[in-house]
C-alpha positions as CSV (number, residue, x, y, z in Angstrom):
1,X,41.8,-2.5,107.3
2,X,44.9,-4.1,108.8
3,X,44.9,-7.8,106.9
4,X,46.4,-11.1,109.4
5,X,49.0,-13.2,107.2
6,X,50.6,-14.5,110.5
7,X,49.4,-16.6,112.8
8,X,51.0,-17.8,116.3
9,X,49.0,-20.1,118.6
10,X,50.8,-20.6,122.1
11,X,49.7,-24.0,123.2
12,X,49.1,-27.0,121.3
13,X,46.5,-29.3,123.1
14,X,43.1,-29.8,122.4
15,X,42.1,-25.9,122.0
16,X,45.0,-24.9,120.4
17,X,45.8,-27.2,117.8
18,X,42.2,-28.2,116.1
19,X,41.3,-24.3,116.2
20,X,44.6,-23.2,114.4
21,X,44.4,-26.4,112.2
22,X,40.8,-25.5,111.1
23,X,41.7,-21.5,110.6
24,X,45.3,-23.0,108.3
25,X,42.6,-25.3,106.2
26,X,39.6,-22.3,105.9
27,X,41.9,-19.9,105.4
28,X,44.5,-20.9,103.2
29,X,46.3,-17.4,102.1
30,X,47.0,-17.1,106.2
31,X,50.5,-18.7,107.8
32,X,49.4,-20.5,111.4
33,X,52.3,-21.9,113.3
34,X,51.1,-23.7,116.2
35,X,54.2,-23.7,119.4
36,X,54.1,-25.2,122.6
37,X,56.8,-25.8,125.0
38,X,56.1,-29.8,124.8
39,X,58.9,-31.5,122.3
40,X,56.8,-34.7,122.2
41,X,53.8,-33.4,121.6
42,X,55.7,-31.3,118.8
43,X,57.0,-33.9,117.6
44,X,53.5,-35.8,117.7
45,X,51.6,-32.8,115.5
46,X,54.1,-33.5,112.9
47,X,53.7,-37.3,112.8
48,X,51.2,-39.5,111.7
49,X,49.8,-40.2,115.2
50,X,48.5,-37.0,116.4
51,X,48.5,-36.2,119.9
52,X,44.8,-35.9,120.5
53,X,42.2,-38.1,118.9
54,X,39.0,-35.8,117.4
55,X,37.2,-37.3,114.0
56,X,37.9,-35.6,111.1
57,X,41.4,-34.2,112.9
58,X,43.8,-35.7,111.0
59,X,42.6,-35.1,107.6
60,X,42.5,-31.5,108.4
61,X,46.2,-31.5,109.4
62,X,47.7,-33.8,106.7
63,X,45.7,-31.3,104.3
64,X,47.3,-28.0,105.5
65,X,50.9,-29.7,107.4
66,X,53.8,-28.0,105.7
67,X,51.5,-25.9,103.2
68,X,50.3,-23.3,106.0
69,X,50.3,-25.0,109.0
70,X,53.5,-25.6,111.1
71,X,53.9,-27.0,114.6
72,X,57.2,-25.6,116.6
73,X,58.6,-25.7,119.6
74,X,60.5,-21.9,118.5
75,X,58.1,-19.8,120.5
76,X,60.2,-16.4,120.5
77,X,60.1,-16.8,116.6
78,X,57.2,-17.5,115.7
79,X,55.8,-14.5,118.4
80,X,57.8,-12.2,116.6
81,X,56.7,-12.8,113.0
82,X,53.2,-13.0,114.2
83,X,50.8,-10.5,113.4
84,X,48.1,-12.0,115.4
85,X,48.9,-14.7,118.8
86,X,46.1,-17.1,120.4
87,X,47.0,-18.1,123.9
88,X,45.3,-21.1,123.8
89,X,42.7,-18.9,121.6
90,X,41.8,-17.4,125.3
91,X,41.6,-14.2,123.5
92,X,38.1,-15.3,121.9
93,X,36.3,-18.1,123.5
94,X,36.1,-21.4,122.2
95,X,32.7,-23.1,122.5
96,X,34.0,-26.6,121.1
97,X,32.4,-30.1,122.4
98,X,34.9,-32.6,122.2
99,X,34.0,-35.1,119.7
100,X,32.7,-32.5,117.4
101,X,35.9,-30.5,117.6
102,X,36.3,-30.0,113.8
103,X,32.7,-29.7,113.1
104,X,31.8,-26.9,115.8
105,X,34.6,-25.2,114.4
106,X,33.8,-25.1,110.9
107,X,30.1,-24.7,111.3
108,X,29.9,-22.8,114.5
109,X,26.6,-21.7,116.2
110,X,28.7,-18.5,117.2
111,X,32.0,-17.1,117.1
112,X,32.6,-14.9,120.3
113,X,35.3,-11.7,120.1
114,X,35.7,-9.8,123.8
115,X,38.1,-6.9,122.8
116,X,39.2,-3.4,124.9
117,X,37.0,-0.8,123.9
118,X,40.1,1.3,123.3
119,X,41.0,2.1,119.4
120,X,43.4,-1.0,119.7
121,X,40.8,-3.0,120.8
122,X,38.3,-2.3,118.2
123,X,41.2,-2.9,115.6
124,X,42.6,-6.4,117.2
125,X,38.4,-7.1,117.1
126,X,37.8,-6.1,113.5
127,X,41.2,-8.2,112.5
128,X,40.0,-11.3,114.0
129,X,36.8,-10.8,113.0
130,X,38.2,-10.8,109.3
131,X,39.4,-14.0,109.8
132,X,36.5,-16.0,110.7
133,X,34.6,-14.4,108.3
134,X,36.7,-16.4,105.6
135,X,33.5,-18.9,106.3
136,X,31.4,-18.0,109.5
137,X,28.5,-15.7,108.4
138,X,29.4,-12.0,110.1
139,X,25.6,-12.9,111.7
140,X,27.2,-15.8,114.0
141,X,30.1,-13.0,114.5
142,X,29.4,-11.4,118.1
143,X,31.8,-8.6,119.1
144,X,31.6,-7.5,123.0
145,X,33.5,-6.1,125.5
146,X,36.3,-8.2,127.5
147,X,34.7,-8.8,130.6
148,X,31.4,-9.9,128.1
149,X,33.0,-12.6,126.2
150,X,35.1,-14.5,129.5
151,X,31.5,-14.4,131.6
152,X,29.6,-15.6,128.5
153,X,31.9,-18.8,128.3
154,X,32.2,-19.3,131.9
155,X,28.2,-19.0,131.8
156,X,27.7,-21.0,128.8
157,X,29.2,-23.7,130.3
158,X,28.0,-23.5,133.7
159,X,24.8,-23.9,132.4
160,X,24.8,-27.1,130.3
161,X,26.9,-28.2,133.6
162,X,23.4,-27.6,135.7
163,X,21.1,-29.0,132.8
164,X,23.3,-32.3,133.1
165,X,23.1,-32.3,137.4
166,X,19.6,-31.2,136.8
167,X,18.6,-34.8,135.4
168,X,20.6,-36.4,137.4
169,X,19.0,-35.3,140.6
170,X,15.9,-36.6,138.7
171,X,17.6,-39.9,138.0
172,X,17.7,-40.6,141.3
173,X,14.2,-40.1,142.1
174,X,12.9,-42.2,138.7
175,X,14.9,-45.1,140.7
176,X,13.1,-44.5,144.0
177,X,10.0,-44.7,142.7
178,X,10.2,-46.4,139.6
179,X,9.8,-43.8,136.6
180,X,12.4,-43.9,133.7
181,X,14.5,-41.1,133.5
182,X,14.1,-41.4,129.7
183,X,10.9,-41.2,129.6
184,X,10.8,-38.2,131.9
185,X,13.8,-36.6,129.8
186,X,11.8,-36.9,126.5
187,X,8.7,-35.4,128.2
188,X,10.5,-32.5,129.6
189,X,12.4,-32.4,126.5
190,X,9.4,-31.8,123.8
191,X,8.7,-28.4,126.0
192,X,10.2,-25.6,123.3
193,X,10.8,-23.6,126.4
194,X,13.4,-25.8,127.5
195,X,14.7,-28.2,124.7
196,X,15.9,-31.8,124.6
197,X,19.7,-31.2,124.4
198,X,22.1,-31.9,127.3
199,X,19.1,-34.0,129.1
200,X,21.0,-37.6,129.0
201,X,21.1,-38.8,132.7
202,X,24.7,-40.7,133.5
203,X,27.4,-41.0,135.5
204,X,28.1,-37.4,135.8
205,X,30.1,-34.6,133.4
206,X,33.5,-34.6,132.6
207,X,36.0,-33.3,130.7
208,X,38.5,-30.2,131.0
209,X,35.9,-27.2,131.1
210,X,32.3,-27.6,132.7
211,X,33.6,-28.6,136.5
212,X,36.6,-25.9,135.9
213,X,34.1,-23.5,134.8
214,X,31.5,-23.6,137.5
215,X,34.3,-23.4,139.8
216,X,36.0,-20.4,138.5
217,X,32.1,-19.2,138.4
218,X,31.8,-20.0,141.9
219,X,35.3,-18.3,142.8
220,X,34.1,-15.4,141.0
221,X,31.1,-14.6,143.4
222,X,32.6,-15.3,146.5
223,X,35.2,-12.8,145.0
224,X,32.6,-10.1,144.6
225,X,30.6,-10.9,148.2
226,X,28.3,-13.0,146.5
227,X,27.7,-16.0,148.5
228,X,24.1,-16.9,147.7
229,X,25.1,-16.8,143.8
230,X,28.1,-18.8,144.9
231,X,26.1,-21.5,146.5
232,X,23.5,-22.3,144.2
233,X,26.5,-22.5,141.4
234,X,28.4,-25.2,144.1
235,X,25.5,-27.6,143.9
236,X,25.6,-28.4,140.4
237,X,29.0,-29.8,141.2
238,X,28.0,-31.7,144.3
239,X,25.3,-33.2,142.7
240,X,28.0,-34.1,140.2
241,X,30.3,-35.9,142.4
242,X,27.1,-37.5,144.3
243,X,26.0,-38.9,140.9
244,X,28.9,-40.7,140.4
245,X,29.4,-41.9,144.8
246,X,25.9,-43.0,143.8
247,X,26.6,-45.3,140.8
248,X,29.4,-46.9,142.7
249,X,27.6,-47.5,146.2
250,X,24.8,-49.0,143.8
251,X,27.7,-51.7,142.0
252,X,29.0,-52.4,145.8
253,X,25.5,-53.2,147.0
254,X,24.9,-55.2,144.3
255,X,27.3,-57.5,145.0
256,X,26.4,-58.5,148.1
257,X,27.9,-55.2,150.0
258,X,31.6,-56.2,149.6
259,X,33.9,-55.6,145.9
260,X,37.1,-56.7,148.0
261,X,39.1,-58.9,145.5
262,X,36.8,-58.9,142.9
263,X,37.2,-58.6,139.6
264,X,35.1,-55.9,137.4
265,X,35.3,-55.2,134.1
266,X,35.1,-51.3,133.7
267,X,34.4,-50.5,129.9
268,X,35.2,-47.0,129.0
269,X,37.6,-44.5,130.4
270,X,37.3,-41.5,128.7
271,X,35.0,-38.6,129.8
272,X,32.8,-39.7,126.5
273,X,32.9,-41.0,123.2
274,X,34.7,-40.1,119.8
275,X,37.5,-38.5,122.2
276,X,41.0,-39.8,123.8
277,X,40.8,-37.2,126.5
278,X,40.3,-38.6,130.4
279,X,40.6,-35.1,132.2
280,X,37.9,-35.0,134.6
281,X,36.2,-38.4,133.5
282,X,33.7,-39.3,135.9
283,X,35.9,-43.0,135.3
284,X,38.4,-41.8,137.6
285,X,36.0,-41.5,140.6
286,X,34.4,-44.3,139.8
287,X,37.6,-46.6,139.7
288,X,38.6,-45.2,142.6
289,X,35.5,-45.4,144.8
290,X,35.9,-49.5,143.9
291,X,39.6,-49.6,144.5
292,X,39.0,-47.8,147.8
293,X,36.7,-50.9,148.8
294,X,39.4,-53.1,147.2
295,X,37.8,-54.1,144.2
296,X,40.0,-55.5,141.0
297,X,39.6,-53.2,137.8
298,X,40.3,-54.5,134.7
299,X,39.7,-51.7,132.1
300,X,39.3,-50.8,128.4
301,X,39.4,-48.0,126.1
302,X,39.3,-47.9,122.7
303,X,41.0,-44.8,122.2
304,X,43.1,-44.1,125.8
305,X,46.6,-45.2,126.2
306,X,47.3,-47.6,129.3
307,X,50.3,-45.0,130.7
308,X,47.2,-42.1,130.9
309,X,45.0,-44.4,132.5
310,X,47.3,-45.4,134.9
311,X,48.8,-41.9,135.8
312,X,45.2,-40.6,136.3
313,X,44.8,-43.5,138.9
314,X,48.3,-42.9,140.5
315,X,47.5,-39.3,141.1
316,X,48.0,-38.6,144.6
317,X,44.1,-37.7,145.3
318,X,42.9,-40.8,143.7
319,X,45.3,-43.4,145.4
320,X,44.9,-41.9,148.6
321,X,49.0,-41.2,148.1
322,X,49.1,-44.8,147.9
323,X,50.3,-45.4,143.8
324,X,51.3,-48.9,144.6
325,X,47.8,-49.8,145.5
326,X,46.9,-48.9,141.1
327,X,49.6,-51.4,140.4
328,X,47.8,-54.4,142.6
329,X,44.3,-53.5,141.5
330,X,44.6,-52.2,138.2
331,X,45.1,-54.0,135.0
332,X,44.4,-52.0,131.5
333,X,43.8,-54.6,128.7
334,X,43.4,-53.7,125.0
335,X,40.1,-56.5,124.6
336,X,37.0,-55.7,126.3
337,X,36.3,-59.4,126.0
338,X,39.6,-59.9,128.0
339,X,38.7,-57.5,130.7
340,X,35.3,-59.5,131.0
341,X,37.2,-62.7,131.4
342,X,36.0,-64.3,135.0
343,X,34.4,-60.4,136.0
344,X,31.8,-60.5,138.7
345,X,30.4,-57.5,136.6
346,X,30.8,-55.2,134.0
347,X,30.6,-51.5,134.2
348,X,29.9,-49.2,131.2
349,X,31.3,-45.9,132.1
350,X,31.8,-44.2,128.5
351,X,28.9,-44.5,125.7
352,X,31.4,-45.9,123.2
353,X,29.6,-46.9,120.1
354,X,31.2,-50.5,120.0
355,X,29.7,-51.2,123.5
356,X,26.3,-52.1,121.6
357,X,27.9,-54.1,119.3
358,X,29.8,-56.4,122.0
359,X,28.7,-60.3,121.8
360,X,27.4,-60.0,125.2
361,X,25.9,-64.1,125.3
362,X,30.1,-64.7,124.8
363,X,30.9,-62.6,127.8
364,X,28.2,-63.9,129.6
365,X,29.4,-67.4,129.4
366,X,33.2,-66.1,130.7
367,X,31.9,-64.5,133.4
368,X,31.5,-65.2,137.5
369,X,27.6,-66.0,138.3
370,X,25.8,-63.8,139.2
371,X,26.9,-62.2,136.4
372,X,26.0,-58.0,136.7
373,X,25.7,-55.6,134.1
374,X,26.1,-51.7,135.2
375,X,25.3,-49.6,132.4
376,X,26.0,-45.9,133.7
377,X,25.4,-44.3,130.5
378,X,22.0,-46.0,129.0
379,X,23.7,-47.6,125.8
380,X,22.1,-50.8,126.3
381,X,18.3,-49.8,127.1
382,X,17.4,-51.3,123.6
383,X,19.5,-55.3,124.5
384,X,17.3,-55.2,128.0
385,X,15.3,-58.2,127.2
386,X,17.8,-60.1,125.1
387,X,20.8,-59.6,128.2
388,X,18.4,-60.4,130.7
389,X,17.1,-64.0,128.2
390,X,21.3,-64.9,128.5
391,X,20.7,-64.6,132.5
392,X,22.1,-60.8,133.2
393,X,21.4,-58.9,135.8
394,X,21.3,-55.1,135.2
395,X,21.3,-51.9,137.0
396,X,20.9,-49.0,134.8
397,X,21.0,-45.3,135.7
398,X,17.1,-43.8,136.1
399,X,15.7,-46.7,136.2
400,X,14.2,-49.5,137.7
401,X,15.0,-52.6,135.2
402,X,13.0,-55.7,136.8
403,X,11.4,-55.8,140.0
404,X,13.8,-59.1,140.9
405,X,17.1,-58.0,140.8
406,X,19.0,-58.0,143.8
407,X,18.5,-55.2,146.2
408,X,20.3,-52.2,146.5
409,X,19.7,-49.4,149.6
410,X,20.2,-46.0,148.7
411,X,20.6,-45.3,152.4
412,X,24.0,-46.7,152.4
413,X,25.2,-44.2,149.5
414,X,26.7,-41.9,152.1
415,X,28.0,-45.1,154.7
416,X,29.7,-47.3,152.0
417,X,32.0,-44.7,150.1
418,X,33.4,-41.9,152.2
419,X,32.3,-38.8,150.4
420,X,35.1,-36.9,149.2
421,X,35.4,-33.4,150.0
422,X,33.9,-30.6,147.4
423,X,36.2,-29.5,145.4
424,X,38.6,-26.7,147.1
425,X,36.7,-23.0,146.8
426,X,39.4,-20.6,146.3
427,X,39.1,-18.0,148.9
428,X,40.3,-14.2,148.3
């Protein structure tokens, strides 16, 4: 059988380089030279500050860097020593959650190879498949055809997608009538038939893959004169973007229908923890639903530069092609105590594990009174009673947290913040 010594992966962002960093450490007799067109994010793979923040990344690379794992921008040579080339390892579908990059990929559930059913195919299949088996049991390996393996992503992903709107359609109705989300979640959840994972009600999914997914999902029916199929894939990212409208219309409300010149603390920007990546993060929309009311955003990451927080809020559909409007309203501070300084209320849009930890009787005392906690991703359920002793108020996705906070209608959801419009169906 034909054995892989080569290895060229086009593209070095967050698929790209922790998959060819983990085959270079796993499989050390095989060369992987990861190119992208990018200088500076070259340039970053082969410094100590890696371009992308995953736990457990940077060991990987320091281990294999300069042994068996190279980062270039000479595409043309590394394509022609190759004996095998990832684009973006779209020629076998990754299945990686970012956070757990480096684990999924060393201790995948399943390794997915779509091939041509053509002699070549089956040899490219049985190649690749010889690589993984350097340490993923051949029983995890799962060989189909092409059109197989890019519908079993697209639906793997559209599916956790639904299970996350599915909960948050239910979140909603735990606030109307005073259930806990939770509690319904861990009910629902202890039924074998349908499992506890990917039941956490929030602020809505982000991230590079599940809205981009159901979308291409949805393109595909239409496509094929499949409208119905279309449509019931479309919801899960309305529901989505209505989740998020919802949460913000809920912080308005709260304070006293207007945000206009006030300050808020916004906590969290990426699309969740353990990860530096903001593409899709349901912090966006909520920044901007608040700026569009005028509202001043002070905002903190620990793990997302200021220049990528600022160009995802200068982006032409978020600032209403007004990028000035981010410089007045936006200020990115590297202290969440800082950004709390004199806030009218403070928004938890990522569940950062340092959130729990934050002294929240010294922010309380630096804060405007009424002082408001919005905690869109349930990291403080367990703090309820103590943040409410220092004189919080809180609002909490799925739930109803004391019968005497200050009103909110969720009859204004659609009047405050101008829904946007769905995002654009591609038409054949």
């Amino acid at each position: 059988m034909f054995q892989i010594k080569r290895i060229c992966c086009i593209g070095a962002g967050y698929v790209g380089g922790p998959t060819c960093s983990v085959i270079a450490e796993m499989c050390p007799e095989i060369t992987v030279t990861v190119v992208d067109v990018n200088e500076s994010r070259i340039k970053a793979w082969n410094s100590d500050t890696l371009p992308i923040y995953e736990p457990g990344l940077k060991e990987v690379v320091e281990s294999c860097r300069g042994r068996n794992l190279f980062f270039s921008t000479d595409i043309d040579s590394a394509i022609r020593d190759a004996d095998l080339v990832f684009i973006s390892v779209l020629s076998n579908p990754e299945f990686l959650a970012e956070g757990t990059a480096v684990r999924d990929l060393k201790e995948p559930d399943r390794v997915l190879i779509g091939g041509d059913e053509s002699a070549e195919g089956q040899k490219a299949i049985r190649a690749l498949c010889a690589v993984y088996e350097h340490w993923v049991p051949k029983a995890r390996i799962i060989t189909t055809n092409t059109w197989s393996s890019e519908l079993s992503k697209l639906a793997a992903n559209a599916f956790l997608a639904q299970r996350i709107s599915s909960i948050n359609s239910i979140s909603a109705l735990c606030e109307a009538t005073g259930a806990d989300v939770e509690e319904v979640a861990k009910a629902i959840g202890m039924d074998q038939r349908i499992g506890s994972k990917f039941l956490k009600a929030s602020v809505g999914f982000g991230g590079s893959c599940f809205q981009k997914d159901v979308l291409n999902l949805v393109y595909l029916c239409e496509a094929l004169n499949l409208p119905e199929v279309a449509s019931y894939w479309q919801q899960v990212i309305d529901m989505n973007e209505y989740q998020r409208r919802r949460f913000a219309c809920r912080i308005i409300d709260c304070l006293f229908n207007t945000v206009t010149g006030k300050k808020i603390a916004l906590l969290g920007f990426s699309f969740k923890k353990d990860t530096g990546d903001t593409r899709e993060s349901s912090s966006i929309y909520i920044s901007k639903y608040l700026m569009d009311e005028g509202a001043k955003l002070f905002i903190y990451d620990p793990k997302v530069l200021k220049e990528q927080i600022i160009h995802d809020l200068s982006q032409p559909n978020i600032s209403e092609d007004n990028p000035e409007r981010v410089s007045e309203l936006v200020t990115v501070t590297s202290d969440p105590y800082e950004a709390c300084q004199s806030a009218h209320a403070l928004v938890i849009c990522t569940e950062w594990d340092m959130f729990k930890e934050l002294d929240y009787d010294k922010i309380y005392k630096k804060m405007l009174k009424p002082a408001f906690i919005f905690d869109g991703r349930r990291v403080l359920d367990h703090l309820h009673h103590d943040l409410h002793t220092i004189g919080f108020q809180i609002e909490t996705i799925g739930k109803k947290v004391t019968a005497a906070r200050i009103p909110y209608t969720p009859a204004a959801v659609g009047a405050r913040v101008p829904a946007p419009e769905p995002p654009t169906k591609k038409k054949v």
